[in-house]
N, CA, C and O atoms as a GROMACS GRO file, in nm:
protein
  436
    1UNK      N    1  -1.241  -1.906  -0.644
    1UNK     CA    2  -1.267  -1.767  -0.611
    1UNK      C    3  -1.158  -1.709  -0.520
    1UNK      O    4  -1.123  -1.592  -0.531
    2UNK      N    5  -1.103  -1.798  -0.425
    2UNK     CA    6  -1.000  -1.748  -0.314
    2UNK      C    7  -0.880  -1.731  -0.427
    2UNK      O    8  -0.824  -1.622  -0.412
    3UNK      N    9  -0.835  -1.795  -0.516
    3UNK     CA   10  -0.751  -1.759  -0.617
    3UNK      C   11  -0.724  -1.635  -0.666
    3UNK      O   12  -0.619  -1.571  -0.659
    4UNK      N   13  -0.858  -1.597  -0.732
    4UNK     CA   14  -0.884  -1.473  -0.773
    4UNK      C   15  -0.873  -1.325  -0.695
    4UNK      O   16  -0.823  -1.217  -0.727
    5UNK      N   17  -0.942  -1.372  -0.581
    5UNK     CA   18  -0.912  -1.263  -0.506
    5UNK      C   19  -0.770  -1.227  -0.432
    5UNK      O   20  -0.737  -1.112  -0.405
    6UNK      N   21  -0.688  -1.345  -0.404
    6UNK     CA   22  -0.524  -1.349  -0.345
    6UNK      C   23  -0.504  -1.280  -0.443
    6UNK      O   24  -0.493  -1.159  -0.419
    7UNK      N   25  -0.494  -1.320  -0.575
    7UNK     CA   26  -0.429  -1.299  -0.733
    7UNK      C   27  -0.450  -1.069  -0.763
    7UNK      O   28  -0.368  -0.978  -0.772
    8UNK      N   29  -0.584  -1.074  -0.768
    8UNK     CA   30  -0.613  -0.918  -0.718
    8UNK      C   31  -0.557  -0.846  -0.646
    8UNK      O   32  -0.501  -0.743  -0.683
    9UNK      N   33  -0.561  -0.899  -0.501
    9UNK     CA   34  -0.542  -0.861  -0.384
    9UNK      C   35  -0.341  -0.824  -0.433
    9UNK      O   36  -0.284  -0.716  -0.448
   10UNK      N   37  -0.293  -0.951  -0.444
   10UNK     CA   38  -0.122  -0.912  -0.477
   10UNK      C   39  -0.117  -0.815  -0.549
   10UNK      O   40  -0.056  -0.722  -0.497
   11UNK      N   41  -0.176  -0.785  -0.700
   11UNK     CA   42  -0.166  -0.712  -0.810
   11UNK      C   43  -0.206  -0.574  -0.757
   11UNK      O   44  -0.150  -0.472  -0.795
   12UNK      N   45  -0.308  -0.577  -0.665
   12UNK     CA   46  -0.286  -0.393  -0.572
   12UNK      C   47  -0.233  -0.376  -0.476
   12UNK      O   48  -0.249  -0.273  -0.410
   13UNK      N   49  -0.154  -0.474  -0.443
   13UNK     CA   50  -0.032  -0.440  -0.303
   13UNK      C   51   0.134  -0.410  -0.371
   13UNK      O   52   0.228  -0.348  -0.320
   14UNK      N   53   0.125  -0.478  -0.503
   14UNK     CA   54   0.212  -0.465  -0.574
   14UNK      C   55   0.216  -0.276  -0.630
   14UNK      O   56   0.311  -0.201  -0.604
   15UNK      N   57   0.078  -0.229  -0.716
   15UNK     CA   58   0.115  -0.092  -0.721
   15UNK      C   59   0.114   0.001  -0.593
   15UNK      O   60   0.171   0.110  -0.596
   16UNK      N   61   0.051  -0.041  -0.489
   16UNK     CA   62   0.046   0.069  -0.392
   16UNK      C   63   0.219   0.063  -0.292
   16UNK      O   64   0.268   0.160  -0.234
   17UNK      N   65   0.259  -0.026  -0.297
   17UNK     CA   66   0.402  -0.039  -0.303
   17UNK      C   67   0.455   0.042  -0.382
   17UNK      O   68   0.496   0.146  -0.332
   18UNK      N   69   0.463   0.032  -0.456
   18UNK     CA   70   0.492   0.110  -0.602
   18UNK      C   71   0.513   0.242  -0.586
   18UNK      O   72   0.611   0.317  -0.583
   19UNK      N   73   0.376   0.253  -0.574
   19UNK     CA   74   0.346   0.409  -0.514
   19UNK      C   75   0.424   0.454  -0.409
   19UNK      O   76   0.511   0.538  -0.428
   20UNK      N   77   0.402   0.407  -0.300
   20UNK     CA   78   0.507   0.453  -0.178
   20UNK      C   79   0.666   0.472  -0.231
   20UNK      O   80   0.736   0.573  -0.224
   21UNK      N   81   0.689   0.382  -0.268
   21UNK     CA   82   0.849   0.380  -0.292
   21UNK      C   83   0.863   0.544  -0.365
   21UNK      O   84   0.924   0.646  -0.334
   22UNK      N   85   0.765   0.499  -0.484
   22UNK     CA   86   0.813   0.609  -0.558
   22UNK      C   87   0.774   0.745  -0.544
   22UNK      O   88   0.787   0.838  -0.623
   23UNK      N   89   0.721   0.741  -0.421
   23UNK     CA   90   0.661   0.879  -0.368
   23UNK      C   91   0.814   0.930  -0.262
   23UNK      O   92   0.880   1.034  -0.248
   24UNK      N   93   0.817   0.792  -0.206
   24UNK     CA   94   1.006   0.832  -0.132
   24UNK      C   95   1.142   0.867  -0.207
   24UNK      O   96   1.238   0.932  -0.165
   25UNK      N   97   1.121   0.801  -0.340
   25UNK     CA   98   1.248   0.827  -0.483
   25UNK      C   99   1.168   0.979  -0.506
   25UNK      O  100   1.213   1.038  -0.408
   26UNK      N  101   1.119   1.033  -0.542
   26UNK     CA  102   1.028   1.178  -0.569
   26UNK      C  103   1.103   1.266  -0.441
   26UNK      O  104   1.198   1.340  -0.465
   27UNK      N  105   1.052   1.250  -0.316
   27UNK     CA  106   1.112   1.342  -0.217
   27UNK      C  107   1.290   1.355  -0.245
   27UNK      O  108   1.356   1.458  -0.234
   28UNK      N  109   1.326   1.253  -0.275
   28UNK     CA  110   1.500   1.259  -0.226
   28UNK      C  111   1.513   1.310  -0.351
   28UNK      O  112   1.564   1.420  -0.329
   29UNK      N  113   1.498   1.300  -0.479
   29UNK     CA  114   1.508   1.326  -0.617
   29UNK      C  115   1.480   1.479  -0.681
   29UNK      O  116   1.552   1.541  -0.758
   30UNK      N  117   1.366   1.513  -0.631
   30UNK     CA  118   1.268   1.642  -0.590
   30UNK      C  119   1.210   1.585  -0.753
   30UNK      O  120   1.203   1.670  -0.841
   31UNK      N  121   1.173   1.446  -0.786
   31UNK     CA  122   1.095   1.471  -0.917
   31UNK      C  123   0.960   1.513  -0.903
   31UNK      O  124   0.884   1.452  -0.828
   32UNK      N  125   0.920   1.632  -0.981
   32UNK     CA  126   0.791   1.652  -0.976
   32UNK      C  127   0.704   1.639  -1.138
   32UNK      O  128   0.737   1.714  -1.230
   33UNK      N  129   0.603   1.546  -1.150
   33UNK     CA  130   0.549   1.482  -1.240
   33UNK      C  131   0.385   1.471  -1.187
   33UNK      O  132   0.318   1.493  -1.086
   34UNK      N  133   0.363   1.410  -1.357
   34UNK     CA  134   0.226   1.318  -1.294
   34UNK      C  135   0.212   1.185  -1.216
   34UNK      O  136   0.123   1.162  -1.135
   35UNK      N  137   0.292   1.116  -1.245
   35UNK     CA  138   0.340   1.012  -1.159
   35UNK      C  139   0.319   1.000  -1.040
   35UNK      O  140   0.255   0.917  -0.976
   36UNK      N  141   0.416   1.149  -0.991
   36UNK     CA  142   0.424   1.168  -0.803
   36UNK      C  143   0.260   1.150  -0.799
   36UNK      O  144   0.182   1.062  -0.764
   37UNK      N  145   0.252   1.260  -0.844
   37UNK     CA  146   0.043   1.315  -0.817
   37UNK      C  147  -0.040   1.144  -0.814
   37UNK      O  148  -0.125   1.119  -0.728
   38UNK      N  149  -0.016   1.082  -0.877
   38UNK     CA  150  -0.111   0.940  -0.913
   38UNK      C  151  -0.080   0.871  -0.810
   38UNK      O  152  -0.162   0.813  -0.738
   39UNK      N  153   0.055   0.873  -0.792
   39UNK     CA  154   0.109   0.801  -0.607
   39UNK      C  155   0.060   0.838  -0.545
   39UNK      O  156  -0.021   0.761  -0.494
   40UNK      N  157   0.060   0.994  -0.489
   40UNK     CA  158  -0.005   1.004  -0.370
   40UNK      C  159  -0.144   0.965  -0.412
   40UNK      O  160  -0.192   0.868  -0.354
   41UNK      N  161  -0.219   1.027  -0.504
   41UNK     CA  162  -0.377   0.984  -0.486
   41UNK      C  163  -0.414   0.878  -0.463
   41UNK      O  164  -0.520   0.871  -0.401
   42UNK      N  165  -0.327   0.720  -0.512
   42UNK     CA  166  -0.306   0.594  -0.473
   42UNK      C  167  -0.339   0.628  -0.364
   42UNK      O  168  -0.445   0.676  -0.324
   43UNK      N  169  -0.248   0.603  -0.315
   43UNK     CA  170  -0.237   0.583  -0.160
   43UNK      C  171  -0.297   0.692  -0.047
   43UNK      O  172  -0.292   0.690   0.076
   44UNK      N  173  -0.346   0.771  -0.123
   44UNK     CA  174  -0.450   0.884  -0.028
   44UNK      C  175  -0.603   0.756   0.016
   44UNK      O  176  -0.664   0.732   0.120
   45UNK      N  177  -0.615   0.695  -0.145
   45UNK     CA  178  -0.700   0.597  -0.166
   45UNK      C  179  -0.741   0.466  -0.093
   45UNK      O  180  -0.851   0.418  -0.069
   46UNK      N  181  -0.644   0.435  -0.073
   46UNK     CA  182  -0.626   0.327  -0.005
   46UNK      C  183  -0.646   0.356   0.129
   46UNK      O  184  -0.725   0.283   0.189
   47UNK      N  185  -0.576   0.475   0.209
   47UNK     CA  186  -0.546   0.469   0.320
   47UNK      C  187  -0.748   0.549   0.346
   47UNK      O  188  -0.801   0.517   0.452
   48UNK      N  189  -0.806   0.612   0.278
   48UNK     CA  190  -0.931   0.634   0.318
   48UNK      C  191  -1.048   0.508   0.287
   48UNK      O  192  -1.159   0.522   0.339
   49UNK      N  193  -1.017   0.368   0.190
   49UNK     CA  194  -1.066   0.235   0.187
   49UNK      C  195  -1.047   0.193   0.362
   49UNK      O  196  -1.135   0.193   0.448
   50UNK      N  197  -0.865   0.151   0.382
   50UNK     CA  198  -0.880   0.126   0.502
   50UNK      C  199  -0.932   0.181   0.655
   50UNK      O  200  -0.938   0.116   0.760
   51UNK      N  201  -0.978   0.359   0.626
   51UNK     CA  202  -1.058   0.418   0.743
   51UNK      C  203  -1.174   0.356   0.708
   51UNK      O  204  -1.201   0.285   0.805
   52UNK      N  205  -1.254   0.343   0.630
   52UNK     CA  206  -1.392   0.340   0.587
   52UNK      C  207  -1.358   0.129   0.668
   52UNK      O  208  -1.397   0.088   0.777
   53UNK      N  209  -1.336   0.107   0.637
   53UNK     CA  210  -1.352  -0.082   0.702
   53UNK      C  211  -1.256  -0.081   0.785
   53UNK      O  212  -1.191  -0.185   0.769
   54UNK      N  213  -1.209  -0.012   0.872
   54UNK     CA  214  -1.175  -0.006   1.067
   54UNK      C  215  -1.027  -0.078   1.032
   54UNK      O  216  -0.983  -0.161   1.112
   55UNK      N  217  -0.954  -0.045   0.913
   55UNK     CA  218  -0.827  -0.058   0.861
   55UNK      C  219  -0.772  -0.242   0.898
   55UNK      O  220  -0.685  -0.309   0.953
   56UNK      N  221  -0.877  -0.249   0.834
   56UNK     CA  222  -0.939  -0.394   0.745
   56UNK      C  223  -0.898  -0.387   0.619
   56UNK      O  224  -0.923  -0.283   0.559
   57UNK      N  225  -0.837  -0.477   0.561
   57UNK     CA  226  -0.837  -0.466   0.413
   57UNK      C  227  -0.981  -0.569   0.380
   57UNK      O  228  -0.999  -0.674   0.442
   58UNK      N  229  -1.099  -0.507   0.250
   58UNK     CA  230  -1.202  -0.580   0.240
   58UNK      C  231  -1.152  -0.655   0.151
   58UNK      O  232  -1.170  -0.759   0.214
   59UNK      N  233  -1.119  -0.680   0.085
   59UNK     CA  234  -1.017  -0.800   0.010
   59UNK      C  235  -0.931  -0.957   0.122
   59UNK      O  236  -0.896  -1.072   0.095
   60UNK      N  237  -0.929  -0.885   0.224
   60UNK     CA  238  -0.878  -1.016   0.290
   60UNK      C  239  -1.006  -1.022   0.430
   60UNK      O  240  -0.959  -1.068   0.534
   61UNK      N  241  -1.123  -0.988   0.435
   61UNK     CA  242  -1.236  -1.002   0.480
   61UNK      C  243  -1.313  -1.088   0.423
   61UNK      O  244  -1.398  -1.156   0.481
   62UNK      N  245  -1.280  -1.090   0.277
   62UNK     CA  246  -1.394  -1.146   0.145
   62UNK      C  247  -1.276  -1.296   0.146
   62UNK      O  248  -1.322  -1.411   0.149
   63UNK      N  249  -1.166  -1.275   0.143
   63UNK     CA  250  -1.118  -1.384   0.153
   63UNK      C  251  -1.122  -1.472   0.266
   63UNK      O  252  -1.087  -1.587   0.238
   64UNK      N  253  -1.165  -1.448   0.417
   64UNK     CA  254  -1.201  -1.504   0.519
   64UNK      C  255  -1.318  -1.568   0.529
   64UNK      O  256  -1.342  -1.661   0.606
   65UNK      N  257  -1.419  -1.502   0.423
   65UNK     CA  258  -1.566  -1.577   0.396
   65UNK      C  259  -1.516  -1.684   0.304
   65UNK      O  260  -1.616  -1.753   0.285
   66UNK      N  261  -1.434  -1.726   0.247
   66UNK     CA  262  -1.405  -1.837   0.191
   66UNK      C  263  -1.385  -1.957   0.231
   66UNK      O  264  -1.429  -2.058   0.178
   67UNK      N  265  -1.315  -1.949   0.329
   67UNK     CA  266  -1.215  -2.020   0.408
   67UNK      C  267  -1.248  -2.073   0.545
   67UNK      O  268  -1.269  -1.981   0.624
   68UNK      N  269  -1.258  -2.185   0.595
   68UNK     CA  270  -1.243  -2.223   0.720
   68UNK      C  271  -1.195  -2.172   0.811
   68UNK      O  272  -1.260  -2.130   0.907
   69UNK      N  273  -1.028  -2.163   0.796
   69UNK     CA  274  -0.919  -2.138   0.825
   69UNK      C  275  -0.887  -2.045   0.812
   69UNK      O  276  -0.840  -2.009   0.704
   70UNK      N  277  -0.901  -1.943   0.945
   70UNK     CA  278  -0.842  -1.787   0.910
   70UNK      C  279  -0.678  -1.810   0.849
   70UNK      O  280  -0.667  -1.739   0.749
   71UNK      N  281  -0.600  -1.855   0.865
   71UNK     CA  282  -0.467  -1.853   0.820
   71UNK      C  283  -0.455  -1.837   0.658
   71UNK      O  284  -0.390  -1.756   0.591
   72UNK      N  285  -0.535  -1.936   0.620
   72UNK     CA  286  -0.536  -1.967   0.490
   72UNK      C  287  -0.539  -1.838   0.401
   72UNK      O  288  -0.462  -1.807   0.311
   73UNK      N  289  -0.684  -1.747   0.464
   73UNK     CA  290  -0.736  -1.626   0.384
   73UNK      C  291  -0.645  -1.508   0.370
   73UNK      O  292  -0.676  -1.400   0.322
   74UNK      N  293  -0.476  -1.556   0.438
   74UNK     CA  294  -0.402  -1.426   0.418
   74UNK      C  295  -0.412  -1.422   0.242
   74UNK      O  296  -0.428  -1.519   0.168
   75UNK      N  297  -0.395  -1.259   0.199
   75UNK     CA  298  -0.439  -1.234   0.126
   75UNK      C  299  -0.351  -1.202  -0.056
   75UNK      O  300  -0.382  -1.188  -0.174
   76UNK      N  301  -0.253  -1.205   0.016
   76UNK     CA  302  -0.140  -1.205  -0.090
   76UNK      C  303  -0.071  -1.284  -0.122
   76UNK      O  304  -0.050  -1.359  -0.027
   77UNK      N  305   0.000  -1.326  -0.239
   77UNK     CA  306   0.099  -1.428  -0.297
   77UNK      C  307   0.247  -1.342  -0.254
   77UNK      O  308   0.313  -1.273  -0.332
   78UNK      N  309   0.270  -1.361  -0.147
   78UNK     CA  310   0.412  -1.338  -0.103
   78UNK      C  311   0.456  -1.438   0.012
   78UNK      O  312   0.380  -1.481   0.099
   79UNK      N  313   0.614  -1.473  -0.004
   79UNK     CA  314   0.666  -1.534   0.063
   79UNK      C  315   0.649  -1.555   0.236
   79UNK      O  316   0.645  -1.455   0.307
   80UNK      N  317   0.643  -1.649   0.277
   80UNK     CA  318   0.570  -1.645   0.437
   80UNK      C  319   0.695  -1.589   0.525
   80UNK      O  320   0.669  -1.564   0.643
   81UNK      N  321   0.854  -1.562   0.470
   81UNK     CA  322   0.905  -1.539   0.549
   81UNK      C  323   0.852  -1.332   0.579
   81UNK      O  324   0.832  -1.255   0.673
   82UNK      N  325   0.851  -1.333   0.433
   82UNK     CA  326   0.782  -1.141   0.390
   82UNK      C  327   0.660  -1.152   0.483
   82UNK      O  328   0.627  -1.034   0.498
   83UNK      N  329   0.571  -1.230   0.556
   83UNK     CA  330   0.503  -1.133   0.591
   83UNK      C  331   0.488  -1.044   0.764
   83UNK      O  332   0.395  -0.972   0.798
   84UNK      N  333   0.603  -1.078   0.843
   84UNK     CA  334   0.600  -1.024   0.928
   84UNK      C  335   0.647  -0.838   0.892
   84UNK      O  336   0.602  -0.750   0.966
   85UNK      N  337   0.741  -0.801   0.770
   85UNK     CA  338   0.768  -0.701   0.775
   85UNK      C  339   0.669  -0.653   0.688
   85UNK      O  340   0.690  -0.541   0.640
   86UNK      N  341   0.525  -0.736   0.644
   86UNK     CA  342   0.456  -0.631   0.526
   86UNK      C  343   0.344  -0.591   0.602
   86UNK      O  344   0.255  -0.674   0.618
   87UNK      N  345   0.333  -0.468   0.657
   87UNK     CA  346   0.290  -0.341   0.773
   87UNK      C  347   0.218  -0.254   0.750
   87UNK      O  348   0.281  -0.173   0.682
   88UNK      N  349   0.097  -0.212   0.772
   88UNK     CA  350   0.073  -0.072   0.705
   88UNK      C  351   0.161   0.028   0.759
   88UNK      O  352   0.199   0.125   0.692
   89UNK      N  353   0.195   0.006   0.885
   89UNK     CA  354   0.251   0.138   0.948
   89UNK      C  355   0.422   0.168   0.895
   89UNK      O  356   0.491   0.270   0.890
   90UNK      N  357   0.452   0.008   0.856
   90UNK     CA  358   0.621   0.025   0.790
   90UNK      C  359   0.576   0.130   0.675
   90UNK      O  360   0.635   0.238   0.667
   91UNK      N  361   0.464   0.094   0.580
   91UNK     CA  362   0.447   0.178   0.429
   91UNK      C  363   0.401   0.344   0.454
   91UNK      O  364   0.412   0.443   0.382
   92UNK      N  365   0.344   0.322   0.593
   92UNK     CA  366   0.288   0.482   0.602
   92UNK      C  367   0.419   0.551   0.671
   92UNK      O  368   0.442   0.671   0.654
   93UNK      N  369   0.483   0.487   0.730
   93UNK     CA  370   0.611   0.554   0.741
   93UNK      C  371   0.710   0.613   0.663
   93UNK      O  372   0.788   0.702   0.700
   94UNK      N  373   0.702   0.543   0.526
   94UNK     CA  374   0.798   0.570   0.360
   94UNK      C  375   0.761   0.683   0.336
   94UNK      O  376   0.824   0.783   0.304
   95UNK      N  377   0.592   0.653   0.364
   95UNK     CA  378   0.520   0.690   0.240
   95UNK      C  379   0.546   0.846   0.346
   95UNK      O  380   0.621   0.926   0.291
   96UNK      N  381   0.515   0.871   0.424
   96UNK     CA  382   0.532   1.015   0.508
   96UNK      C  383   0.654   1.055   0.495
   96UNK      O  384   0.676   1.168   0.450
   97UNK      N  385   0.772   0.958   0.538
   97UNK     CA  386   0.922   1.046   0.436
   97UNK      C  387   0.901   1.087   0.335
   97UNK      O  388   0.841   1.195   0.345
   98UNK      N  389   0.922   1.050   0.214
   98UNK     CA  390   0.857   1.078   0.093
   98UNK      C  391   0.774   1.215   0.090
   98UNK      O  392   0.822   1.315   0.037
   99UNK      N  393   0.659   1.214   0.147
   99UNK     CA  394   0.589   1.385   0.116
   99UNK      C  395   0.665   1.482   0.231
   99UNK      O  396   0.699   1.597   0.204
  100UNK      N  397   0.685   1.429   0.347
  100UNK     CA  398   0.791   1.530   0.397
  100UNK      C  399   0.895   1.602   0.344
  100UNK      O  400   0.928   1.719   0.366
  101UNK      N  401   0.954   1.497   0.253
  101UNK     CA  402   1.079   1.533   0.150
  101UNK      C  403   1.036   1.645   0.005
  101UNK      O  404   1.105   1.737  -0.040
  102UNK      N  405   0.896   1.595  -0.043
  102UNK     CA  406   0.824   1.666  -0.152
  102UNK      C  407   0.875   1.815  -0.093
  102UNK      O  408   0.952   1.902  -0.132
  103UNK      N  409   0.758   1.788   0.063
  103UNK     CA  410   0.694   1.947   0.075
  103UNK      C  411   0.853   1.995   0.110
  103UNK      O  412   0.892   2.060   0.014
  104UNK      N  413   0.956   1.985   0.212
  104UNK     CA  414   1.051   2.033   0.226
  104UNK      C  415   1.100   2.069   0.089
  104UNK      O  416   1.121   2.189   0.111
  105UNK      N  417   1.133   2.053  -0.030
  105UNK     CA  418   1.190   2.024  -0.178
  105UNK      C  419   1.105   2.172  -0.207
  105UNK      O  420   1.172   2.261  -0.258
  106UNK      N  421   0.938   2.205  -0.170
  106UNK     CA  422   0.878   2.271  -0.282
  106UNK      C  423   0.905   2.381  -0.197
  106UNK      O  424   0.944   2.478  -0.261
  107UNK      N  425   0.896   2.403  -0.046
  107UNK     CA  426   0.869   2.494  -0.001
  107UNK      C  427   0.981   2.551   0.153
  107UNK      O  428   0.947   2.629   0.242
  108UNK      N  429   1.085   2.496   0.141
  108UNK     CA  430   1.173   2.506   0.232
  108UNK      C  431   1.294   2.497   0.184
  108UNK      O  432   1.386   2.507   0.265
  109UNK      N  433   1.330   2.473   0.025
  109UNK     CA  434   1.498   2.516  -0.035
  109UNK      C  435   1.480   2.637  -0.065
  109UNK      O  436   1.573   2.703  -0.111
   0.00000   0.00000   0.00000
C-alpha cells in the first residue's frame, strides 16, 4: 500500500510541477490557452487541499500511518539529494512569477 501511495503521490507532484513551470513559461511567453487556465486551477487546487489539512500533504499523512518510521513515509520517488530544494514555498514562488507575468502581459503592456 505504501508503494501505491509514494507511486500516486510522485505522479501528482510530477503534474503540479508541471503546472507551475508552465504557468512561469506562459507569463514570460504571454501564451494564453487552455492549458495556462488548467495550471492555474491545478494549483489553485492543491494549494486550497493544503489550507484545508494545516499544509499537510494528506498523501504523506496516509503514508505515515503505514510506517513505523517517520523517515520512511516521505512521500515521493525522488532522489534524496532533491529533497531539500522540493519546497512548497520554492513552487509558490514560480508559481507567483508566472501570474505576475500573466497579469502584467494582459493588463499593463
Amino acid at each position: 500500500m505504501l508503494k501505491l501511495i509514494r507511486t500516486i503521490h510522485t505522479i501528482i507532484w510530477c503534474i503540479l510541477v508541471s503546472a507551475v513551470i508552465y504557468t512561469l513559461l506562459a507569463g514570460i511567453f504571454n501564451w494564453q490557452n487552455w492549458i495556462l487556465w488548467l495550471a492555474i486551477i491545478l494549483i489553485v487546487t492543491e494549494g486550497s487541499v493544503l489550507f484545508i489539512h494545516k499544509f499537510t500533504c494528506p498523501l504523506t499523512t496516509m503514508a505515515k500511518r503505514l510506517v513505523k518510521n517517520e523517515t520512511e513515509a516521505y512521500g515521493l520517488y525522488l532522489p534524496k539529494w532533491f529533497e531539500p530544494y522540493n519546497r512548497k514555498r520554492y513552487f509558490a514562488c514560480i508559481f507567483g512569477l508566472g501570474v505576475i507575468l500573466i497579469l502584467y502581459n494582459n493588463f499593463w503592456r
